[in-house]
Biotite code that builds the C-alpha atoms (Angstrom):
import biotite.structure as struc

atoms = struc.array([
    struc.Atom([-26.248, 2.773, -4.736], chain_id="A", res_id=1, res_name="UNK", atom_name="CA", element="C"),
    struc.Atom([-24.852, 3.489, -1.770], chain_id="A", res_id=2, res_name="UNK", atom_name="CA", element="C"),
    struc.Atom([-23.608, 0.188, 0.725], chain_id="A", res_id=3, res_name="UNK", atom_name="CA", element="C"),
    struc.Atom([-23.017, 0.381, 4.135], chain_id="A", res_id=4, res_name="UNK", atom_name="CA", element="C"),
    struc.Atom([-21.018, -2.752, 3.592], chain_id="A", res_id=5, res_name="UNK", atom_name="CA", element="C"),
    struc.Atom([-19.312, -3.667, 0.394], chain_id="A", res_id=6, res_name="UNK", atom_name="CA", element="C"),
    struc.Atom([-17.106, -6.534, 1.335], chain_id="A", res_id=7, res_name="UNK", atom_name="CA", element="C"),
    struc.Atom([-20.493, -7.857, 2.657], chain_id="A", res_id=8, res_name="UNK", atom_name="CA", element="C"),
    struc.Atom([-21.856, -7.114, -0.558], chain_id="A", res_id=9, res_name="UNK", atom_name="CA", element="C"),
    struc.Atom([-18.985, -8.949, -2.691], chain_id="A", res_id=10, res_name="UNK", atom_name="CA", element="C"),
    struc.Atom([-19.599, -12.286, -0.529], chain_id="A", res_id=11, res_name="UNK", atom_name="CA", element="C"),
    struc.Atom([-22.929, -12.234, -0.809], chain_id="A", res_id=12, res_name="UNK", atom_name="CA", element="C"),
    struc.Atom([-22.988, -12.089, -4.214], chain_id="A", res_id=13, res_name="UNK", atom_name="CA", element="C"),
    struc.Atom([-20.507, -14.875, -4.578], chain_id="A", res_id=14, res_name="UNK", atom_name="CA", element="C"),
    struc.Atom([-22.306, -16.540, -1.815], chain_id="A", res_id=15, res_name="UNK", atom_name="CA", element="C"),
    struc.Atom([-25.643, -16.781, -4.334], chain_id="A", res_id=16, res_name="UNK", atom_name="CA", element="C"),
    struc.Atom([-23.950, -16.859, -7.495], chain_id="A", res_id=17, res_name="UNK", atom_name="CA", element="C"),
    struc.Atom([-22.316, -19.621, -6.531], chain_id="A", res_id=18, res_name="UNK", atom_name="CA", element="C"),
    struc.Atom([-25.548, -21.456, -4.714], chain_id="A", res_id=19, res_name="UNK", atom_name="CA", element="C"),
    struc.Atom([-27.262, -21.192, -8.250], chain_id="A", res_id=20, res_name="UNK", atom_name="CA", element="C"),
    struc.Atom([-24.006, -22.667, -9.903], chain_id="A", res_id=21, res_name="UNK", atom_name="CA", element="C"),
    struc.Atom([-23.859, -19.137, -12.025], chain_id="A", res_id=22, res_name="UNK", atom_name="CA", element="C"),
    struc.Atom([-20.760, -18.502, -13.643], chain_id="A", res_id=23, res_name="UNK", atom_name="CA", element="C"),
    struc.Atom([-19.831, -14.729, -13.608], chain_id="A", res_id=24, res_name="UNK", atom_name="CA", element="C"),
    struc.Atom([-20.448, -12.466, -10.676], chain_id="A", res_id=25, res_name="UNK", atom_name="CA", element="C"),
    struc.Atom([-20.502, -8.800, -11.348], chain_id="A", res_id=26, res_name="UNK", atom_name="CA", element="C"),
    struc.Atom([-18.993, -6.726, -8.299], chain_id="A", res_id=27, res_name="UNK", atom_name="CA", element="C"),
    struc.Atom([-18.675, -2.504, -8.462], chain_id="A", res_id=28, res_name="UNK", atom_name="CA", element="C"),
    struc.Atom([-14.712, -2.372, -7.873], chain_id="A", res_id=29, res_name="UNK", atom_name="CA", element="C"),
    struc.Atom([-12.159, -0.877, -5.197], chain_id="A", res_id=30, res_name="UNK", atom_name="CA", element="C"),
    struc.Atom([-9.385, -1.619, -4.590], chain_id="A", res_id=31, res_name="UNK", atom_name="CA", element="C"),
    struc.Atom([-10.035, -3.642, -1.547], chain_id="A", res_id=32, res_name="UNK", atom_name="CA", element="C"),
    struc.Atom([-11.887, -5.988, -3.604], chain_id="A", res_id=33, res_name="UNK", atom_name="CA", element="C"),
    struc.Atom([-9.739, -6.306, -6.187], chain_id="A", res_id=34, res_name="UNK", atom_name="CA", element="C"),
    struc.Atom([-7.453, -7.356, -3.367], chain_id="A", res_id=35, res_name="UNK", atom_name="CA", element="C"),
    struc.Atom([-9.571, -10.042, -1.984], chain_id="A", res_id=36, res_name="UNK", atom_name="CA", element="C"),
    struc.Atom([-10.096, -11.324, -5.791], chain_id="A", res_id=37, res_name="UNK", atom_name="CA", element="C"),
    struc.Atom([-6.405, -11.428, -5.786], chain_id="A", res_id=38, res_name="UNK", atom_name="CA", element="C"),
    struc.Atom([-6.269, -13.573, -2.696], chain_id="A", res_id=39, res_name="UNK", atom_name="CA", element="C"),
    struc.Atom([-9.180, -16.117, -3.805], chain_id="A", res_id=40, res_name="UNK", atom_name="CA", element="C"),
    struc.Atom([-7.743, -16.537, -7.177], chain_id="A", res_id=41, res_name="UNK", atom_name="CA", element="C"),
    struc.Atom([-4.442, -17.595, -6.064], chain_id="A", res_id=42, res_name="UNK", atom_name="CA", element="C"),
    struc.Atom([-5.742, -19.930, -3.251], chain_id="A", res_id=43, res_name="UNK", atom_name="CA", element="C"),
    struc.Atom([-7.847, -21.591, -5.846], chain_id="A", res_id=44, res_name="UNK", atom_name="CA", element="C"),
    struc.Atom([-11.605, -20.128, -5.146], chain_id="A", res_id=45, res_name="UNK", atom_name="CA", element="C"),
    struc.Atom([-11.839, -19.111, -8.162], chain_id="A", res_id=46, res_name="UNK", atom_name="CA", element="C"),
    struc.Atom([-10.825, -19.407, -11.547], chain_id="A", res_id=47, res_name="UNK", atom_name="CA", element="C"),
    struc.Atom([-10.226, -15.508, -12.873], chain_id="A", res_id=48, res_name="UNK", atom_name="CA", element="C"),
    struc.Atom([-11.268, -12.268, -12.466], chain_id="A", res_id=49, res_name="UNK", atom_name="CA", element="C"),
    struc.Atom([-10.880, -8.820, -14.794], chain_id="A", res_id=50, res_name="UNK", atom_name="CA", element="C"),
    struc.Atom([-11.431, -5.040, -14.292], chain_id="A", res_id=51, res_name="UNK", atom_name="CA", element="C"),
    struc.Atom([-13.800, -3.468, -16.535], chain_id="A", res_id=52, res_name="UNK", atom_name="CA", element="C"),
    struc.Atom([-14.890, 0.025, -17.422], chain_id="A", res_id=53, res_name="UNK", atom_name="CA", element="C"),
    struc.Atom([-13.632, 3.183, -16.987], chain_id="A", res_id=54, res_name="UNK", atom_name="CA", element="C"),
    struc.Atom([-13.262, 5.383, -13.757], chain_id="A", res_id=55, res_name="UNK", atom_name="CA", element="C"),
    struc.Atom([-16.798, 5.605, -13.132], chain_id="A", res_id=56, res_name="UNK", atom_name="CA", element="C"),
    struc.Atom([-18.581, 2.530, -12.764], chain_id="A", res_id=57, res_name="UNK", atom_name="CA", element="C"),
    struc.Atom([-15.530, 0.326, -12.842], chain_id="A", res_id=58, res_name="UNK", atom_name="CA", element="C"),
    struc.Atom([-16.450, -3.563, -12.510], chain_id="A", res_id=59, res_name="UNK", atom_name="CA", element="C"),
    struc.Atom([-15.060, -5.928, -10.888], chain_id="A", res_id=60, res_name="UNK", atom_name="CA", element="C"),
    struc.Atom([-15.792, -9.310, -12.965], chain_id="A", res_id=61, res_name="UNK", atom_name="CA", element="C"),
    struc.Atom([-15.231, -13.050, -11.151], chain_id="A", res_id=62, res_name="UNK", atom_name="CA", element="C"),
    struc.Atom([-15.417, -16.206, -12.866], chain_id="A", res_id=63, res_name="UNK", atom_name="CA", element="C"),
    struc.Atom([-16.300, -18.990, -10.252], chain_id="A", res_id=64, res_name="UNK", atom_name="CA", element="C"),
    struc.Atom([-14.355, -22.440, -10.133], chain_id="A", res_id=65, res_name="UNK", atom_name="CA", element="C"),
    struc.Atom([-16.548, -25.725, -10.300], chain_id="A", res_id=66, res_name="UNK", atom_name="CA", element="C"),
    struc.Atom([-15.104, -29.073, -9.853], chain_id="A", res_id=67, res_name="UNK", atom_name="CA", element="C"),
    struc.Atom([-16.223, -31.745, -12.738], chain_id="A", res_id=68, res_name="UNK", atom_name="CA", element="C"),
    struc.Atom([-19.875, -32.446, -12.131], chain_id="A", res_id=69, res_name="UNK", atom_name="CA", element="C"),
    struc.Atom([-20.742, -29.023, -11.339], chain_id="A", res_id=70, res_name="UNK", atom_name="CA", element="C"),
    struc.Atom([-19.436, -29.333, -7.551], chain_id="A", res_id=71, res_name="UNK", atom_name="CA", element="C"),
    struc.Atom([-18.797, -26.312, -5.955], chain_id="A", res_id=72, res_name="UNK", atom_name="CA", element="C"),
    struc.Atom([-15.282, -25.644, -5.312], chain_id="A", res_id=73, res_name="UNK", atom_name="CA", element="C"),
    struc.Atom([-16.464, -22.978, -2.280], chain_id="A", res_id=74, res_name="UNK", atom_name="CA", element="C"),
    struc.Atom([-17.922, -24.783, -0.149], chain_id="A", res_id=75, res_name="UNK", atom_name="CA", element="C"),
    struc.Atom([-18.799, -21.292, 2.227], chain_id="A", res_id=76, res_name="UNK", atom_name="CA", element="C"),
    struc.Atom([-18.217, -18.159, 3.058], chain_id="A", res_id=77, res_name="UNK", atom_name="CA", element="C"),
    struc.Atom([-18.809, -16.137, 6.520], chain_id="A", res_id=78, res_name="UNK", atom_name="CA", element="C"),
    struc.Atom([-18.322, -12.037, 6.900], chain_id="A", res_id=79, res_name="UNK", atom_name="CA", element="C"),
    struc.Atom([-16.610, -11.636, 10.712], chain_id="A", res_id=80, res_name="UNK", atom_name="CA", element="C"),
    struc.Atom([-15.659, -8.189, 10.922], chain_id="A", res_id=81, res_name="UNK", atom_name="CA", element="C"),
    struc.Atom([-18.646, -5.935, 10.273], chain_id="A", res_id=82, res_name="UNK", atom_name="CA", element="C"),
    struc.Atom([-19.561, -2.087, 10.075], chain_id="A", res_id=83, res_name="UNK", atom_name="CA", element="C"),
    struc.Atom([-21.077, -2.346, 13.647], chain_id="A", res_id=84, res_name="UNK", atom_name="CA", element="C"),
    struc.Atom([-18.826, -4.882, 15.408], chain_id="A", res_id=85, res_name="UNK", atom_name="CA", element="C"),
    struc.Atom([-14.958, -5.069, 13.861], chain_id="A", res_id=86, res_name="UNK", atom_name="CA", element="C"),
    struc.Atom([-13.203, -8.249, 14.854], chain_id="A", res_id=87, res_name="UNK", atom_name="CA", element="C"),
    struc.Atom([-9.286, -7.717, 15.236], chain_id="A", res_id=88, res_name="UNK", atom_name="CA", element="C"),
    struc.Atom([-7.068, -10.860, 15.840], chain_id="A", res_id=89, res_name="UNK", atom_name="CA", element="C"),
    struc.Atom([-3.335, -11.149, 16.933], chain_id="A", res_id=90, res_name="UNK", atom_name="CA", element="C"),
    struc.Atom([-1.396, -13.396, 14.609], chain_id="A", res_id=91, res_name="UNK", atom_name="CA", element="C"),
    struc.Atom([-1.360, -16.088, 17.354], chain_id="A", res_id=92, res_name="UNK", atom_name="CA", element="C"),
    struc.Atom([-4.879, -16.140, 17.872], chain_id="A", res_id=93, res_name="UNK", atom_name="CA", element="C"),
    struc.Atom([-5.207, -17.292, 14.030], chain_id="A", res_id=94, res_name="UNK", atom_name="CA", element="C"),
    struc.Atom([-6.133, -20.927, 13.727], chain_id="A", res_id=95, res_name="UNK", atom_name="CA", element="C"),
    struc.Atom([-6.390, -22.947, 10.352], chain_id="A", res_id=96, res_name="UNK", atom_name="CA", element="C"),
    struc.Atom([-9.951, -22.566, 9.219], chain_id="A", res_id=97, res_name="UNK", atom_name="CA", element="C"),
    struc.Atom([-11.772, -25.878, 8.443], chain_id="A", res_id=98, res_name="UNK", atom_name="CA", element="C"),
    struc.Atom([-8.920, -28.406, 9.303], chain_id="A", res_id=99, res_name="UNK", atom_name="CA", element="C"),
    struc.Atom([-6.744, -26.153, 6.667], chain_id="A", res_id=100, res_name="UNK", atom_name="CA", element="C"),
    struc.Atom([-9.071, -26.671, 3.705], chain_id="A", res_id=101, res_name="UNK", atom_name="CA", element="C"),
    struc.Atom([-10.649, -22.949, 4.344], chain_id="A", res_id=102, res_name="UNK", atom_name="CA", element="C"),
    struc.Atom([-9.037, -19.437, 4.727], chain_id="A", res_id=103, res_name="UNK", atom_name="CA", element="C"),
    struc.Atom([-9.180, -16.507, 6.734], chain_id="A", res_id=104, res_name="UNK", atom_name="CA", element="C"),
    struc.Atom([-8.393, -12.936, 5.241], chain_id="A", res_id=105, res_name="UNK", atom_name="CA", element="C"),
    struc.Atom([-6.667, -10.387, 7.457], chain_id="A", res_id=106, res_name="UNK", atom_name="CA", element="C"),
    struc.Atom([-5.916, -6.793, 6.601], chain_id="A", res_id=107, res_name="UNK", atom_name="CA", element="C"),
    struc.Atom([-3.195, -6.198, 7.901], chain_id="A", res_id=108, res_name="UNK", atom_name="CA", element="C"),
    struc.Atom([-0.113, -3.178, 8.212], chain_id="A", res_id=109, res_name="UNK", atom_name="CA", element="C"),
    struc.Atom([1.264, -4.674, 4.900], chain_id="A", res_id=110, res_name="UNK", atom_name="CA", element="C"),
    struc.Atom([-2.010, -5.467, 3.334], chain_id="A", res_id=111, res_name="UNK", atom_name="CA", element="C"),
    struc.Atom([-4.860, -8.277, 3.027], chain_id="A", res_id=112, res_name="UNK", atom_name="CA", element="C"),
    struc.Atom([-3.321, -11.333, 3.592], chain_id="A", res_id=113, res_name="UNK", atom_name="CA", element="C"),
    struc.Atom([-4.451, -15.065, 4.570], chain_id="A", res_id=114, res_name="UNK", atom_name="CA", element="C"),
    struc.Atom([-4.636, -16.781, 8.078], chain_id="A", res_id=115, res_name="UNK", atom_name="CA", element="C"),
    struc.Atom([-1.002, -18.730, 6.852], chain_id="A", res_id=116, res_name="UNK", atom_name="CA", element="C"),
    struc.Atom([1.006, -15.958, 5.613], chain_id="A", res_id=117, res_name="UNK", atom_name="CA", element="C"),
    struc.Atom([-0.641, -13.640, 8.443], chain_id="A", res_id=118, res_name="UNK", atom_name="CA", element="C"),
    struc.Atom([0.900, -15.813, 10.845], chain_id="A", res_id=119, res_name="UNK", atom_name="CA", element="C"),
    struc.Atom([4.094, -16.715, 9.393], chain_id="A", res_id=120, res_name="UNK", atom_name="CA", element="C"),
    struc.Atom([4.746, -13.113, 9.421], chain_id="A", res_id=121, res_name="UNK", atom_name="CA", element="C"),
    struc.Atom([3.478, -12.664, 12.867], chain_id="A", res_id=122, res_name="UNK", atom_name="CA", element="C"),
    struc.Atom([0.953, -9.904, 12.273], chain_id="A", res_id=123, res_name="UNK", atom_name="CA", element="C"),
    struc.Atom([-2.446, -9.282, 13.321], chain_id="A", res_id=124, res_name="UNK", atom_name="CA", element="C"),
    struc.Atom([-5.365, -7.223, 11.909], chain_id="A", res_id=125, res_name="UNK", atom_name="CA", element="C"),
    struc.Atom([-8.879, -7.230, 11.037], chain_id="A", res_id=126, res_name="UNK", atom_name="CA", element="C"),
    struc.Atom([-10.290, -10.526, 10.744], chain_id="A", res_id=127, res_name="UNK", atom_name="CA", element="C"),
    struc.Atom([-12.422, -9.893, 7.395], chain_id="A", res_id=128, res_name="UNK", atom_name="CA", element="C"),
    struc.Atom([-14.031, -13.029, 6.424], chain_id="A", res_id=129, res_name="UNK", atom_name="CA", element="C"),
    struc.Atom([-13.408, -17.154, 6.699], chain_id="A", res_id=130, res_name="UNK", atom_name="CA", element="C"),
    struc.Atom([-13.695, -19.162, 3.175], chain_id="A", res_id=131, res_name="UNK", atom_name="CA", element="C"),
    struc.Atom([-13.997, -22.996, 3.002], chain_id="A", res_id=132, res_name="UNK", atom_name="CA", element="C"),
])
């Protein structure tokens, strides 16, 4: 299948899998992906995520976080930069997302980073997506 917008794709996904309290999502991998999987894994978002297959039809596999009680540890996600409008930001045009319980990710020069570390190391890039 052929996507227009993948990272738009991944989100959404997560976005319903996560409405419906579901505890796997299934993603087709890249590397930028794997990179944002990275990122929400080690700010908490989620509680794992593997590579499966082999070069062809690789999968990207993420096990969603719940609180006890079923709460939902993501509370929301938004897409900023899109295929027909990209979004850049400076690094001081970054501003904590949700009081600094959400997260921006950046690609950047020296890869995808969050809102924080984007600014602490005073770069800019594309603003890909807000997380809270």
């Amino acid at each position: 299948m052929n996507l227009s917008d993948p990272i738009g794709d991944m989100l959404t996904r997560v976005r319903n899998a996560n409405l419906v309290r579901q505890e796997v999502v299934h993603v087709p991998y890249s590397r930028l992906k794997d990179g944002l999987a990275r990122i929400l894994k080690r700010e908490g978002f989620i509680q794992d995520y593997t590579t499966e297959g082999g070069d062809h039809g690789k999968v990207l596999r993420l096990y969603l976080k719940f609180q006890p009680g079923r709460e939902r540890v993501i509370r929301g996600l938004r897409r900023i930069s899109k295929p027909g409008l990209r979004r850049y930001v400076r690094a001081t045009a970054l501003r904590p997302i949700k009081s600094g319980t959400g997260i921006a990710i950046v690609s950047t020069s020296r890869g995808l980073l969050t809102d924080a570390e984007a600014r602490r190391q005073h770069l800019g890039g594309e603003w890909l997506c807000t997380i809270w």
